[in-house]
C-alpha positions as a Python dict, from the first residue, in 0.01 Angstrom:
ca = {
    (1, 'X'): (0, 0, 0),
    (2, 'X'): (278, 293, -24),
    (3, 'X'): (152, 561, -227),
    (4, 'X'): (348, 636, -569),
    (5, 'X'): (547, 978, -528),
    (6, 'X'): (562, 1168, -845),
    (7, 'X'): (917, 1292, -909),
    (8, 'X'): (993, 1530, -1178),
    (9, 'X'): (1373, 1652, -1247),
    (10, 'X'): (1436, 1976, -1375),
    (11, 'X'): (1644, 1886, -1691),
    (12, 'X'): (1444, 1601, -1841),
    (13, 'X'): (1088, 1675, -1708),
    (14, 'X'): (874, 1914, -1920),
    (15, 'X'): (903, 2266, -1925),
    (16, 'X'): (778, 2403, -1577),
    (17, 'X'): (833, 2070, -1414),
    (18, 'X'): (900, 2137, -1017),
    (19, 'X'): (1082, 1842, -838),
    (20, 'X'): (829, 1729, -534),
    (21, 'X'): (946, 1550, -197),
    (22, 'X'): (947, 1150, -230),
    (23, 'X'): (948, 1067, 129),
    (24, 'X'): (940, 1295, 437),
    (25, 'X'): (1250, 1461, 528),
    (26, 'X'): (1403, 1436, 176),
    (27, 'X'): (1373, 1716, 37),
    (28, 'X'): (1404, 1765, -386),
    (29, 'X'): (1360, 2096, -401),
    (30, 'X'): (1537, 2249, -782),
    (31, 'X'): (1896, 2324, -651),
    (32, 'X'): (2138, 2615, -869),
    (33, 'X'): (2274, 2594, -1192),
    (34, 'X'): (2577, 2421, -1330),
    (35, 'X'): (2865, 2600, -1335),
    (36, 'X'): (2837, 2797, -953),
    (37, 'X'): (3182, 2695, -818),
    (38, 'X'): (3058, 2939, -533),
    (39, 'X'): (2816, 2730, -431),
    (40, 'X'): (3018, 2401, -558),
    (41, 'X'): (3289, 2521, -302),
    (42, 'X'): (3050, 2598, -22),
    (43, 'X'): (2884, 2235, -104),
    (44, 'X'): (3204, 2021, -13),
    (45, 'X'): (3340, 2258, 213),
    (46, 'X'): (3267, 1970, 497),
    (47, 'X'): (3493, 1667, 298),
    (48, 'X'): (3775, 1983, 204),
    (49, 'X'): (3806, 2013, 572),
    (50, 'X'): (3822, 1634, 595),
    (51, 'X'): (4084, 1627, 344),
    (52, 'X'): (4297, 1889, 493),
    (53, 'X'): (4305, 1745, 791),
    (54, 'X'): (4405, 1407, 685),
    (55, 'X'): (4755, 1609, 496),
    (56, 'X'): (4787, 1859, 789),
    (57, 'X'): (4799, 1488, 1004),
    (58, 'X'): (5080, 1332, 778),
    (59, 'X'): (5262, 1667, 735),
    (60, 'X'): (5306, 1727, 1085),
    (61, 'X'): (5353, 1362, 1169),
    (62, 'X'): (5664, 1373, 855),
    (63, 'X'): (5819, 1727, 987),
    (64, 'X'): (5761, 1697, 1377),
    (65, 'X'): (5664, 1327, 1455),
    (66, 'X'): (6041, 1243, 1385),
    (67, 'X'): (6109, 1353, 1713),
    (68, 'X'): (5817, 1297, 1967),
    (69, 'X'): (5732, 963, 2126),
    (70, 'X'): (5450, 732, 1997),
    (71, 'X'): (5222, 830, 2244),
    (72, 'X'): (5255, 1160, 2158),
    (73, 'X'): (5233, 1132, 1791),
    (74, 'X'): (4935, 926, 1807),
    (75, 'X'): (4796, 1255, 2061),
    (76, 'X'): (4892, 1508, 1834),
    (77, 'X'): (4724, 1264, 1509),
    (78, 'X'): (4374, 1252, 1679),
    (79, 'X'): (4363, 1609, 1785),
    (80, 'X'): (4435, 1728, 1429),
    (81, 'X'): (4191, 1409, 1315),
    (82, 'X'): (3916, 1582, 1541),
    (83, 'X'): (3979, 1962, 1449),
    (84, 'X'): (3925, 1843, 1126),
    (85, 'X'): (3599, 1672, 1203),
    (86, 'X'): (3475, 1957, 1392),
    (87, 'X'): (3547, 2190, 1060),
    (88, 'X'): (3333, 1990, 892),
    (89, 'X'): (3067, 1980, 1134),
    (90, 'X'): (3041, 2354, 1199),
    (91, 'X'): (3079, 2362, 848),
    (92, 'X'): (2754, 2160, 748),
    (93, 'X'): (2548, 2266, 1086),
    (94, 'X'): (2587, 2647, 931),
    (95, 'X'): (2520, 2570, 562),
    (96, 'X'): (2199, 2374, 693),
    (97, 'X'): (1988, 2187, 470),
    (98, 'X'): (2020, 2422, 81),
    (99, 'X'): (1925, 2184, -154),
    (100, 'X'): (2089, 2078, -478),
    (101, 'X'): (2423, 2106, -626),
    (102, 'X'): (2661, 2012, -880),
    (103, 'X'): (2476, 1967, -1170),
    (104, 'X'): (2223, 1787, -928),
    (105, 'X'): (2483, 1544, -805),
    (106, 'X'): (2445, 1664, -463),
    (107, 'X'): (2145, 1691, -273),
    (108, 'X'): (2199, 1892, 79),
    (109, 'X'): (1858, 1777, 234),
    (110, 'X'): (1782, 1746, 655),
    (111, 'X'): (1901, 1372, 536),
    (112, 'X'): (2246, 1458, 444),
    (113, 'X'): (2294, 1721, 734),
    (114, 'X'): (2204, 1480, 947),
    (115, 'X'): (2420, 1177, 800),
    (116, 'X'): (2689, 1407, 762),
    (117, 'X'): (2696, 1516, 1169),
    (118, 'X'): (2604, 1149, 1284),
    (119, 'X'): (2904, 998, 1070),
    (120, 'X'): (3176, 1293, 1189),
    (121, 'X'): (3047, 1170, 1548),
    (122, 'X'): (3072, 870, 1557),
    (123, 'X'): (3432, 886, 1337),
    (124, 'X'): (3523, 1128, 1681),
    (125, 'X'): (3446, 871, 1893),
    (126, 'X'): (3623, 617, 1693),
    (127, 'X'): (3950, 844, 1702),
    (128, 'X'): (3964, 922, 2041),
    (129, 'X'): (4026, 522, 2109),
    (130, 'X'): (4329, 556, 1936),
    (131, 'X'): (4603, 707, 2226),
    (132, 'X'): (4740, 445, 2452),
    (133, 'X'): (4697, 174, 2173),
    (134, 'X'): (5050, 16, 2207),
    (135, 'X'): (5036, -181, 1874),
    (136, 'X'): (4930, 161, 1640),
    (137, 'X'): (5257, 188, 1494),
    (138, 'X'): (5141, 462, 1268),
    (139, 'X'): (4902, 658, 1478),
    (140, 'X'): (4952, 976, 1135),
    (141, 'X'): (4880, 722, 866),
    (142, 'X'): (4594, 561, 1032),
    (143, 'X'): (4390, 891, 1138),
    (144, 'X'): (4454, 1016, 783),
    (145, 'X'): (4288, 666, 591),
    (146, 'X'): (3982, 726, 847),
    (147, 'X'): (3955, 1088, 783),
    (148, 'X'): (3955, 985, 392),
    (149, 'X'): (3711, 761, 502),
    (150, 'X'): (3498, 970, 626),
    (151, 'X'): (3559, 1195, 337),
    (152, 'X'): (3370, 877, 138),
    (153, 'X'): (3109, 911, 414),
    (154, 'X'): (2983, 1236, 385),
    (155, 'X'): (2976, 1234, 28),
    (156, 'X'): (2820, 879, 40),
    (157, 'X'): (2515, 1073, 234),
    (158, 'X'): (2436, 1390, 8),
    (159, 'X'): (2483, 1188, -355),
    (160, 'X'): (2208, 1191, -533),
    (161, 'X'): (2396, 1095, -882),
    (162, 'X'): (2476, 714, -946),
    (163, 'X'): (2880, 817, -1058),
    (164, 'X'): (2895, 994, -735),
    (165, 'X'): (2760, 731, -535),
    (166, 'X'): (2954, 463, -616),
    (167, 'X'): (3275, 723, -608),
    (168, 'X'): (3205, 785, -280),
    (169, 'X'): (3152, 448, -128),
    (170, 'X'): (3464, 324, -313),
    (171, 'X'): (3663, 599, -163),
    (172, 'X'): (3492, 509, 219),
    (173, 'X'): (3569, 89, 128),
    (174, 'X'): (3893, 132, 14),
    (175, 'X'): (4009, 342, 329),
    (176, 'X'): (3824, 55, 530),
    (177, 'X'): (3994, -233, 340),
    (178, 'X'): (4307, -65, 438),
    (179, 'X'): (4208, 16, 813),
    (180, 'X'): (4090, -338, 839),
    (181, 'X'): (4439, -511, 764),
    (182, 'X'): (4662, -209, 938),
    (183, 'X'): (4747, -463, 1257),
    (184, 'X'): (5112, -597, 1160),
    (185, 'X'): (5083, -740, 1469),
    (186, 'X'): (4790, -1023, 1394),
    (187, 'X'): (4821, -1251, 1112),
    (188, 'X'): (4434, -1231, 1128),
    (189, 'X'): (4439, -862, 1031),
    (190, 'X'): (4613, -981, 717),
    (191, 'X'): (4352, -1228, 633),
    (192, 'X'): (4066, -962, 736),
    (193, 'X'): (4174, -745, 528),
    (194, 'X'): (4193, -938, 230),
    (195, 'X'): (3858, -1108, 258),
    (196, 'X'): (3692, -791, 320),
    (197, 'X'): (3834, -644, 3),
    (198, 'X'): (3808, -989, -226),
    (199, 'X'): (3469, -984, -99),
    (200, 'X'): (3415, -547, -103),
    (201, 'X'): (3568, -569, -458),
    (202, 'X'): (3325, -829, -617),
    (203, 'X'): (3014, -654, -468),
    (204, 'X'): (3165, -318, -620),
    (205, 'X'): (3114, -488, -929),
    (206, 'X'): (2807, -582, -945),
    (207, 'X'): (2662, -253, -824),
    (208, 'X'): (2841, -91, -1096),
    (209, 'X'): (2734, -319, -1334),
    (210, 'X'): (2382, -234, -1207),
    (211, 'X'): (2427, 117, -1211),
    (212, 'X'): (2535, 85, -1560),
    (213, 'X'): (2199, -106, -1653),
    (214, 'X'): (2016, 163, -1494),
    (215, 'X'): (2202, 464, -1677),
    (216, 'X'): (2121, 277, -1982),
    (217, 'X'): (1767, 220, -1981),
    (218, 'X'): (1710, 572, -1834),
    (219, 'X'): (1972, 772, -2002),
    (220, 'X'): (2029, 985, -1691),
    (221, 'X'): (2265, 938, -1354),
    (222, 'X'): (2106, 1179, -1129),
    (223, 'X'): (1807, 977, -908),
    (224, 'X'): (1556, 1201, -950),
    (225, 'X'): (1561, 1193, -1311),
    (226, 'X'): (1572, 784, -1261),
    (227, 'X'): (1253, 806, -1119),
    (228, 'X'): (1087, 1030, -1367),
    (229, 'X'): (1285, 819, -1681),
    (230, 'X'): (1169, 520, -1540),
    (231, 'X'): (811, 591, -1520),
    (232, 'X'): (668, 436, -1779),
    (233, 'X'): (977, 272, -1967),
    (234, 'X'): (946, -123, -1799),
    (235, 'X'): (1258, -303, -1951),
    (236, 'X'): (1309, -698, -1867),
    (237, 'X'): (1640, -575, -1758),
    (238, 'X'): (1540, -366, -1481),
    (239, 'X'): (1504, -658, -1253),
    (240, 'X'): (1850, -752, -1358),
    (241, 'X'): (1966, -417, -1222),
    (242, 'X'): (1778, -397, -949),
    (243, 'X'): (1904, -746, -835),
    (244, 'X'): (2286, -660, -926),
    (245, 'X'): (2239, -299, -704),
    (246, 'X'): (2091, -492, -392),
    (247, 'X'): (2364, -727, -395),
    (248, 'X'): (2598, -440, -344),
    (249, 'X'): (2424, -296, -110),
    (250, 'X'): (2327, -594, 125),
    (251, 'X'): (2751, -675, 99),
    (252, 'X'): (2735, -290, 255),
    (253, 'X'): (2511, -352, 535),
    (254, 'X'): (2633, -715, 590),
    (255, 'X'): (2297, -864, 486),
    (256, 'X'): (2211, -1244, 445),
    (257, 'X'): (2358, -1395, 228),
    (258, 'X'): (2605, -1116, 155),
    (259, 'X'): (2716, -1116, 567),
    (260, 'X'): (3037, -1386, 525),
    (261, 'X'): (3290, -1115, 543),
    (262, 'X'): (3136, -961, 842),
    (263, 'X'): (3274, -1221, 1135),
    (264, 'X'): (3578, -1254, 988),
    (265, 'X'): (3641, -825, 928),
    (266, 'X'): (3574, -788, 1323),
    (267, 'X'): (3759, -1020, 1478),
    (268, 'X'): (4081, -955, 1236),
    (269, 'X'): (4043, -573, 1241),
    (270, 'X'): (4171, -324, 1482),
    (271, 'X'): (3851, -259, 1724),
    (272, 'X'): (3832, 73, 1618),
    (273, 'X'): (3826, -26, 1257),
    (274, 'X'): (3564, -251, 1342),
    (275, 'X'): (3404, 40, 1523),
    (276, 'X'): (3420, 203, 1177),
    (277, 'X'): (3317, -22, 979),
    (278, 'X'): (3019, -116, 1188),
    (279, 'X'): (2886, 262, 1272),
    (280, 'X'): (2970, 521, 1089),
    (281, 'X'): (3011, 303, 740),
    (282, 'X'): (2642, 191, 821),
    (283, 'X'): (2506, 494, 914),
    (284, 'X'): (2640, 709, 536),
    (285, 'X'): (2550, 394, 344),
    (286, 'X'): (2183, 333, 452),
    (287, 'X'): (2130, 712, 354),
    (288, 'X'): (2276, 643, -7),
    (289, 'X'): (2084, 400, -52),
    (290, 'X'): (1757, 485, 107),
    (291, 'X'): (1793, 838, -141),
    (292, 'X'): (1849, 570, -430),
    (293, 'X'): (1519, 283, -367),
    (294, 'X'): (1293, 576, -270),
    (295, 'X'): (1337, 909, -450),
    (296, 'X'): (1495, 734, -752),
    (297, 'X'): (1407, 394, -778),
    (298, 'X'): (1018, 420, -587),
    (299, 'X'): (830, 373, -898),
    (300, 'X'): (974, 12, -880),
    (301, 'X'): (960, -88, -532),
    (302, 'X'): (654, -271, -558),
    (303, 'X'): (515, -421, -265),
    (304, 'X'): (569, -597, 48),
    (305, 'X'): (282, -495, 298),
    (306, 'X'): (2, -708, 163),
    (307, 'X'): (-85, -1036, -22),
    (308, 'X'): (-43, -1093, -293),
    (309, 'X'): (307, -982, -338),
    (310, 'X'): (404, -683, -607),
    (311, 'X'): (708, -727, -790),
    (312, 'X'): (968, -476, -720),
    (313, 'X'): (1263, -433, -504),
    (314, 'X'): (1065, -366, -191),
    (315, 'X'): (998, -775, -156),
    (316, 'X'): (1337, -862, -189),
    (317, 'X'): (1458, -625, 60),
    (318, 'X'): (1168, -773, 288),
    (319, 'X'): (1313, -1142, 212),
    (320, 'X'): (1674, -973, 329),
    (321, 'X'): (1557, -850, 660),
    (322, 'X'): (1387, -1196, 727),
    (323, 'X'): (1725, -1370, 660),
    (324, 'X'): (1937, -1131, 867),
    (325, 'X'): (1737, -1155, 1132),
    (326, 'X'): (1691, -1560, 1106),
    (327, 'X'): (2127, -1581, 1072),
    (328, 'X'): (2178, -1327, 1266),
    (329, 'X'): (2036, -1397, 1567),
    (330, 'X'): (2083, -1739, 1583),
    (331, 'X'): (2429, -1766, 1459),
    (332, 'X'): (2544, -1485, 1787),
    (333, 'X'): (2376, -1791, 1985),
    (334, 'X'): (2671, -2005, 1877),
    (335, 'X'): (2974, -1806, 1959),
    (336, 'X'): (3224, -1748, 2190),
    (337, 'X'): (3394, -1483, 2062),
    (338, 'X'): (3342, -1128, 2131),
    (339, 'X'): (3435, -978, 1803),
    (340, 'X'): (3251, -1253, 1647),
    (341, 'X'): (2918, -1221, 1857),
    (342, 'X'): (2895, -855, 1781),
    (343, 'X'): (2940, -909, 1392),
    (344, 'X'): (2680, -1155, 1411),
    (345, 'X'): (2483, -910, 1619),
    (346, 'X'): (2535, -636, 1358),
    (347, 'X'): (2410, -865, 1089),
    (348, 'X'): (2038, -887, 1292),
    (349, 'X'): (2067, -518, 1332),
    (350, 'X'): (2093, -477, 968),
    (351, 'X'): (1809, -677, 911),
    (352, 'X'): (1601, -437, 1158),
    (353, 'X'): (1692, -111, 995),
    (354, 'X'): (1604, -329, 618),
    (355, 'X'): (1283, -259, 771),
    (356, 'X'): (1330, 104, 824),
    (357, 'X'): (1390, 147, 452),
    (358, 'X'): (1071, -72, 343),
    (359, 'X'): (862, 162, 580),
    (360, 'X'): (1057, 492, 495),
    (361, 'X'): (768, 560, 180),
    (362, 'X'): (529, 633, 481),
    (363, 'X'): (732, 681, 802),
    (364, 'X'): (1034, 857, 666),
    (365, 'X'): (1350, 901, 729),
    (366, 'X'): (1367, 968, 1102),
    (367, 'X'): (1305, 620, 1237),
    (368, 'X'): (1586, 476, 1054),
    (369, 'X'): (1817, 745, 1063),
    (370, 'X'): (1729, 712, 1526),
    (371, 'X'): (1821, 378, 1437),
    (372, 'X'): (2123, 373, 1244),
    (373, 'X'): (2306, 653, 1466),
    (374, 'X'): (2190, 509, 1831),
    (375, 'X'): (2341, 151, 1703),
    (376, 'X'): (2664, 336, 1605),
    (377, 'X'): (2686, 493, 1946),
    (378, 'X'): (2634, 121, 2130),
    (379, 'X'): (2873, -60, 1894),
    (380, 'X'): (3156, 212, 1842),
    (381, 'X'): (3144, 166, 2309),
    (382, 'X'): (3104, -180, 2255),
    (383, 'X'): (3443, -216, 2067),
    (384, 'X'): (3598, 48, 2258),
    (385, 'X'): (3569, -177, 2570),
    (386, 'X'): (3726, -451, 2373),
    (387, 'X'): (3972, -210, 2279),
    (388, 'X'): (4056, -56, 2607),
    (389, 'X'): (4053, -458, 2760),
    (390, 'X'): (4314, -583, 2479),
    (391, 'X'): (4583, -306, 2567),
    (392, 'X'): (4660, -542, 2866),
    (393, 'X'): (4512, -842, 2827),
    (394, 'X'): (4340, -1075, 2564),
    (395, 'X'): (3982, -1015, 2467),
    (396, 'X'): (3886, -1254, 2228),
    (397, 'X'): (3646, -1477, 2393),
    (398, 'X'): (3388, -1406, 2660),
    (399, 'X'): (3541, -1575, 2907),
    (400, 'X'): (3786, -1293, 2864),
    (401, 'X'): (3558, -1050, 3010),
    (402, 'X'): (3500, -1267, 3344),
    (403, 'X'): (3555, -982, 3687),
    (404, 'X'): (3581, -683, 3454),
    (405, 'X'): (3378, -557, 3743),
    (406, 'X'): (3642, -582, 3943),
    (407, 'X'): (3910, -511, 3697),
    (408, 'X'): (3777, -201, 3600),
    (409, 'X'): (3443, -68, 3734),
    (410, 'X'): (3396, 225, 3455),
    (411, 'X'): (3467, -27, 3184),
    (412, 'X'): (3201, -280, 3322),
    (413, 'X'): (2939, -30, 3360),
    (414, 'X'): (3005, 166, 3017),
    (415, 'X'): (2992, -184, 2894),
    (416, 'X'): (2685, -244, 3023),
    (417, 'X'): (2523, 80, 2884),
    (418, 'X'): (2614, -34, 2548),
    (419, 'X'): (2492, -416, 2570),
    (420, 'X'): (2158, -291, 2694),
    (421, 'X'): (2103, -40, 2468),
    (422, 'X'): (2174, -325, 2158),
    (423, 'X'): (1941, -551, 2325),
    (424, 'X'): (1654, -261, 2334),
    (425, 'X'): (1625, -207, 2694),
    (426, 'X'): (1457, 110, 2774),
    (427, 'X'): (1516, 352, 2896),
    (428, 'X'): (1839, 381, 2686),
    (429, 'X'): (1822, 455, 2266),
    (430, 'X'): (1863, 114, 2148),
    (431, 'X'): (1466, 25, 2285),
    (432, 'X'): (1345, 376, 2099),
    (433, 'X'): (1509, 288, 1781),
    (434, 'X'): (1318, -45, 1766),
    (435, 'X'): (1011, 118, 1883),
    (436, 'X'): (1006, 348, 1642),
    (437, 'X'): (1089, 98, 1367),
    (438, 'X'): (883, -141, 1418),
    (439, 'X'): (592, 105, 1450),
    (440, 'X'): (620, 248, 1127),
    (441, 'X'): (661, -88, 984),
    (442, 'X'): (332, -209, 1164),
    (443, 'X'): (176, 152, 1037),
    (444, 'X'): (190, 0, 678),
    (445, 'X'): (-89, -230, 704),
    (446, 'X'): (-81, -372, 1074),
    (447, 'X'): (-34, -743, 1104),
    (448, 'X'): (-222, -797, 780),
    (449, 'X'): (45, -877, 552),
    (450, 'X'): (391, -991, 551),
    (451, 'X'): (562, -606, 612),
    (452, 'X'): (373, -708, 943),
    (453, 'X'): (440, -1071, 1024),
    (454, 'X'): (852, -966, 990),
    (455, 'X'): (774, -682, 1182),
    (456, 'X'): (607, -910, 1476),
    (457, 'X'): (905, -1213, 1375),
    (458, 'X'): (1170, -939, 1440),
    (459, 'X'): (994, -849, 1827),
    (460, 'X'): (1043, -1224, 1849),
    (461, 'X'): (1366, -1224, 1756),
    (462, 'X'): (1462, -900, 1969),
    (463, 'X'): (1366, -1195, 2303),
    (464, 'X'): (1619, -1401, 2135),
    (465, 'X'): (1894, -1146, 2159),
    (466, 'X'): (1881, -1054, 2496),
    (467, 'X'): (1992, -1376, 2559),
    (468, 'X'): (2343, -1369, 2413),
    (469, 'X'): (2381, -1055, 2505),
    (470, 'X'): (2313, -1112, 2878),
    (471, 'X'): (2580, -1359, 2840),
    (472, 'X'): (2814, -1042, 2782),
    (473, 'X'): (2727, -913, 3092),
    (474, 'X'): (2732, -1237, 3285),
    (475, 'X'): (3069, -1254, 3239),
    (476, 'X'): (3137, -864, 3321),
    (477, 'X'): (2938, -824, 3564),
    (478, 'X'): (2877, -1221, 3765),
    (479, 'X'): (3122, -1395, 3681),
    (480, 'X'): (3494, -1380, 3915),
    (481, 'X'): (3856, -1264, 3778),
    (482, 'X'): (4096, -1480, 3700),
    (483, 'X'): (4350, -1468, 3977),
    (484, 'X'): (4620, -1321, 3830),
    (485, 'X'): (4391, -1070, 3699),
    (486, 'X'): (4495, -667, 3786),
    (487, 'X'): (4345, -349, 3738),
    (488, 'X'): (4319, -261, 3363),
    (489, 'X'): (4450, 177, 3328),
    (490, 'X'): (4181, 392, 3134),
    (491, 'X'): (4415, 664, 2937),
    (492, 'X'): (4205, 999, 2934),
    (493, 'X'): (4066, 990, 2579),
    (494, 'X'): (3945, 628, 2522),
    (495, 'X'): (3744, 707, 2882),
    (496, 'X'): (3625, 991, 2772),
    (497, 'X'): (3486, 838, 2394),
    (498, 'X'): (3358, 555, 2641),
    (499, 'X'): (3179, 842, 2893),
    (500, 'X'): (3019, 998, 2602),
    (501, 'X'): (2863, 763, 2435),
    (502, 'X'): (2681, 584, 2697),
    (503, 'X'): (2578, 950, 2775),
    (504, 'X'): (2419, 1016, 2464),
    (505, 'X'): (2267, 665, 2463),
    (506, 'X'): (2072, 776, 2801),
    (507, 'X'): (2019, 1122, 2674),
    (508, 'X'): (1864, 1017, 2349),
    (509, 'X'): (1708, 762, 2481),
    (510, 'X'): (1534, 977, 2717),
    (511, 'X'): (1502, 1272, 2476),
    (512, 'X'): (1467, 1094, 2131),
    (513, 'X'): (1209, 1356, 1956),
    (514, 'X'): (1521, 1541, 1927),
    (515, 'X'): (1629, 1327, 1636),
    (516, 'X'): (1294, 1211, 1553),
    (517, 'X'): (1135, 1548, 1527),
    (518, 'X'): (1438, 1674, 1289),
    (519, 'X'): (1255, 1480, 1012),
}
């Protein structure tokens, strides 16, 4: 049984009320008064950088683009899309973890730092796939929507206010929405695009609506005061709300029976939307919402880690990780498709790091957080191969990836990095972040209840995996080239996004206390 964390905001609590950690590594210590635009300024100094950099891009690209080549635009759009990344990092690596902000909207805790840097990371990585893309038209326009993006992402991980939340991950889905349909070349990019946002916009709604349900019963936005409002005040519509916010959120993480978009997104997007969409996206929004069930919503997770069940949100996320793993798994069995194997691959991987959040009330943060940033590492390669491949030839199917051995030897091996490190194969950070998982889910209450039994179903499942995956690599790595088949050109920066993250992959996964000791 998780224990209940006592929460106490500063405005509504009594007088002399301190705010107290919910979970380790979030920390809800009183932040400054309303009113410091000193400190408001030095909170979103990261997302100003963002958004100067995404104007400097289109200025420069209006003014001096005119006259450059594409390949040189596009150059000159990701090294201005990367200075402006690095701003932001230095930016929120100096200012450290400092508390709250903004009226409490804000909460700069070792979560948010550490959302903040993995999301500008992995959006770097992303970018540098960009040059040598022959059908990015607009190389300016496209950094910019990513950098606003990521502008929705690094607000999406220090928002500890429900108006602020949902602000943020409309601004990050809109810019994805966008990214998603940008390929005038593919009539499928079209039709991504608009199922993603048909299906993004609905979802919006009904977290809204739920957020609405939950201002009203507790007559406060900020999440710690949810969690103190909420202590004793049981409404029958809190299960309403609860229900309506964990729709949104499973459409987020592409959770069953929310996932339908997913497939459809990846294989219609430009890879490094997908890239996007699949990392960076995953890795902001699990941190909203792991701030929002825990610190502000704990009192009502209920319980999932023994018999007989407690009523709360804590089962239903349970009965969502069971379902993304069943679908997930078994649907990647059935497919031919690249793009459409590794959405079905991130839907099981969302149901793994559903399990991070139910044991984040003991564990904390750190497991999921190794999780969510190693996975964005593997897929953001993973889609960079496809990328690199598609330049000069298809890459839809798997049978697309027969000889890339041959074809090119840095692409096969980077390639097979990133497939082992999604199927958990030490020594690389993929088998850490399920270790480490799956430990602190079987830390709850062992085998002994049915936290356990998903935790045992998802090692089962994990067996299950390897085999689609190793069907990636058969063809990469067994299988011949066709015969007209010639050697595929690596520009510079794609290799180098490639080179980097399967080195982190076998750093971290060699080194991963220094992520998991951060929290």
């Amino acid at each position: 049984m998780h224990p209940l964390f006592a929460i106490i905001c500063g405005t509504p609590a009594p007088a002399g009320a301190t705010a107290t950690a919910a979970i380790p590594g979030l920390t809800l210590a009183a932040g400054a008064g309303a009113g410091a635009y000193a400190e408001l300024l030095r909170a979103l100094a990261p997302e100003a950088a963002l958004v100067i950099g995404a104007l400097l891009v289109l200025g420069f690209d209006l003014f001096a683009g005119k006259r450059a080549t594409r390949g040189s635009r596009a150059s000159m759009a990701v090294c201005i899309g990367i200075a402006a990344l690095a701003g932001a990092a230095w930016l929120t690596a100096c200012a450290g973890p400092s508390g709250f902000a903004l009226q409490r909207a804000l909460d700069i805790d070792k979560l948010a730092v550490g959302a903040r840097l993995g999301a500008y990371a992995l959006t770097a990585l992303t970018l540098l796939l960009l040059p040598g893309s022959s059908r990015q038209r607009h190389p300016a326009e496209y950094t910019a929507i990513i950098l606003f993006a990521t502008t929705g992402f690094s607000l999406m991980a220090a928002a500890n206010n429900l108006l602020l939340g949902f602000l943020s991950i409309e601004l990050a889905s809109l810019s994805l929405y966008i990214l998603t349909g940008f390929d005038k070349t593919r009539p499928d990019s079209a039709e991504a695009g608009l199922k993603y946002f048909l299906f993004g916009g609905t979802a919006a709604a009904f977290m809204l609506f739920g957020f609405s349900l939950l201002y009203g019963l507790a007559g406060a936005i900020d999440l710690t005061s949810l969690g103190f409002m909420l202590r004793d005040n049981f409404s029958p519509l809190i299960p309403v709300a609860l229900v309506l916010v964990l729709v949104g959120f499973g459409f987020k993480v592409a959770a069953v029976p929310f996932h339908l978009w997913a497939p459809d997104a990846y294989q219609g997007a430009p890879a490094s939307a997908a890239a996007l969409v699949a990392s960076a996206s995953k890795l902001a929004g699990f941190a909203f919402f792991l701030r929002l069930l825990w610190p502000g919503l704990h009192r009502l997770a209920g319980d999932a880690t023994a018999l007989p069940l407690a009523a709360g949100w804590m089962p239903v996320v349970a009965v969502l990780s069971l379902g993304s793993l069943f679908v997930g798994n078994l649907g990647a069995l059935a497919q031919t498709n690249v793009r459409r194997l590794l959405a079905y691959s991130a839907i099981a991987h969302a149901g793994v790091m559903l399990l991070g959040i139910i044991a984040a009330g003991e564990a904390g943060v750190g497991p999921l957080f190794y999780y969510a940033a190693t996975y964005g590492l593997a897929t953001v390669g993973a889609f960079g191969v496809v990328s690199l491949i598609e330049r000069d030839a298809p890459c839809q199917n798997l049978a697309d990836l027969a000889g890339l051995w041959r074809r090119s030897p840095l692409l096969a091996l980077t390639l097979f990095v990133f497939v082992l490190s999604l199927a958990g194969v030490p020594p690389l950070a993929g088998f850490f972040g399920k270790f480490a998982v799956f430990a602190a889910v079987l830390k709850l209450n062992g085998l002994g209840g049915p936290a356990g039994w998903l935790a045992l179903l998802a090692i089962a499942f994990s067996a299950v995996a390897l085999y689609y995956y190793l069907a990636i690599l058969k063809q990469a790595l067994v299988a011949s080239p066709p015969k007209d088949a010639k050697r595929l050109p690596l520009p510079a920066l794609p290799a180098l996004s490639l080179a980097l993250c399967a080195a982190l992959l076998l750093f971290l996964g060699v080194f991963p206390s220094l992520i998991l000791s951060r929290f």
